[in-house]
C-alpha positions as CSV (number, residue, x, y, z in Angstrom):
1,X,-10.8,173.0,-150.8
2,X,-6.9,172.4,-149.9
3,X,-5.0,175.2,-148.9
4,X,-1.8,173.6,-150.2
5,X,-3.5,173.0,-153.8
6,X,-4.9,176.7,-153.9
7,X,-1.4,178.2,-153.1
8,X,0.3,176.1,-155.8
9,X,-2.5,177.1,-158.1
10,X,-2.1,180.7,-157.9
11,X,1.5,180.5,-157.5
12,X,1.1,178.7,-161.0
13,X,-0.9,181.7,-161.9
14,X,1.4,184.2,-161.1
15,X,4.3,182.4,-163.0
16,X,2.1,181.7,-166.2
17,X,-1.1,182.8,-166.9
18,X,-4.5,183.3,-165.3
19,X,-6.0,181.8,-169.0
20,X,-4.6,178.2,-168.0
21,X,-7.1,177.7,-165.0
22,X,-9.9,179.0,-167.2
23,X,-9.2,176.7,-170.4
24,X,-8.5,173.9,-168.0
25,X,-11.8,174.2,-166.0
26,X,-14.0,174.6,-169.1
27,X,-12.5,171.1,-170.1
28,X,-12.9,170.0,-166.8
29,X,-16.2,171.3,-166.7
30,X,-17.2,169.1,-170.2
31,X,-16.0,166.2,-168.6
32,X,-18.3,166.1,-165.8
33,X,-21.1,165.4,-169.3
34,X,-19.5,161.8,-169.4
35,X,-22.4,159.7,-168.6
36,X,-20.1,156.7,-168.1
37,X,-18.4,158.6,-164.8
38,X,-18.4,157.3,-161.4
39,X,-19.3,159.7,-158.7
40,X,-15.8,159.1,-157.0
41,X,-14.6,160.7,-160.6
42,X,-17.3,163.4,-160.6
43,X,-16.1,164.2,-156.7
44,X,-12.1,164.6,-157.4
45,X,-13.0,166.5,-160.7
46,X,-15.3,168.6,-159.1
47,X,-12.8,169.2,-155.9
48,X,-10.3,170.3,-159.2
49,X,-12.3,172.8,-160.5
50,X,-13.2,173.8,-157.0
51,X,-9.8,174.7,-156.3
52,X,-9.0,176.3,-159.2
53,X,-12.3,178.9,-159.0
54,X,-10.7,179.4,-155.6
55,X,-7.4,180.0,-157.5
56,X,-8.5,182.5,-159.7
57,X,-10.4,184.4,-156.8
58,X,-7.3,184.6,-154.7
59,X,-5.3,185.7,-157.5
60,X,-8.3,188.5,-158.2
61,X,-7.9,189.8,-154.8
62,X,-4.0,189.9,-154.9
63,X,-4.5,191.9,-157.9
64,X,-6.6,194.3,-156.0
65,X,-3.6,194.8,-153.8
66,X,-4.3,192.1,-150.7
67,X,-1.2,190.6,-149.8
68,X,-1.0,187.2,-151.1
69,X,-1.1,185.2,-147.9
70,X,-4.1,187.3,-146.0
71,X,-5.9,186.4,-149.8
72,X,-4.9,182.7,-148.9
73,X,-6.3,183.1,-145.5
74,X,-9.6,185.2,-146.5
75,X,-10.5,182.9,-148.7
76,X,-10.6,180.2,-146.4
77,X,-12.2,181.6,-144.0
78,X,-15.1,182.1,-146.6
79,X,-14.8,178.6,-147.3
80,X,-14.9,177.2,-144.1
81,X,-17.6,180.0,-142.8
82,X,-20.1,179.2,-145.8
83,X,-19.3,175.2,-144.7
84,X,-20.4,175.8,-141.0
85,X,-23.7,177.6,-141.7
């Protein structure tokens, strides 16, 4: 999870449209079924859809009225707490 790729991310939501990072993930997601994928290509494409799930939860709780940079930093703290344990 980057923090500089999830704030362009939802930045890119805000400008567009929440329905980009959910089209572009379920293709993402049907690529992974490439059998002739190596796991270097399965690990960056994974990392993508990763960041945009993270993304789209930051922009949920923006929505709910959290301020867009203590979403940011909530959210990574998650991350980074569910990584230690």
């Amino acid at each position: 999870m980057k923090l500089p790729v999830l704030k362009h991310l939802t930045q890119f939501i805000e400008d567009n449209d929440q329905d980009y990072l959910v089209e572009t993930i379920e293709v993402l997601e049907s690529l992974t079924e490439v059998p002739s994928l190596k796991d270097e290509e399965l690990d960056v494409i994974g990392e993508l859809i990763s960041n945009m799930y993270g993304a789209l939860e930051v922009h949920k709780m923006v929505r709910e009225g959290m301020d867009k940079k203590e979403a940011l930093n909530a959210f990574m703290k998650r991350v980074l707490g569910s990584i230690d344990k």
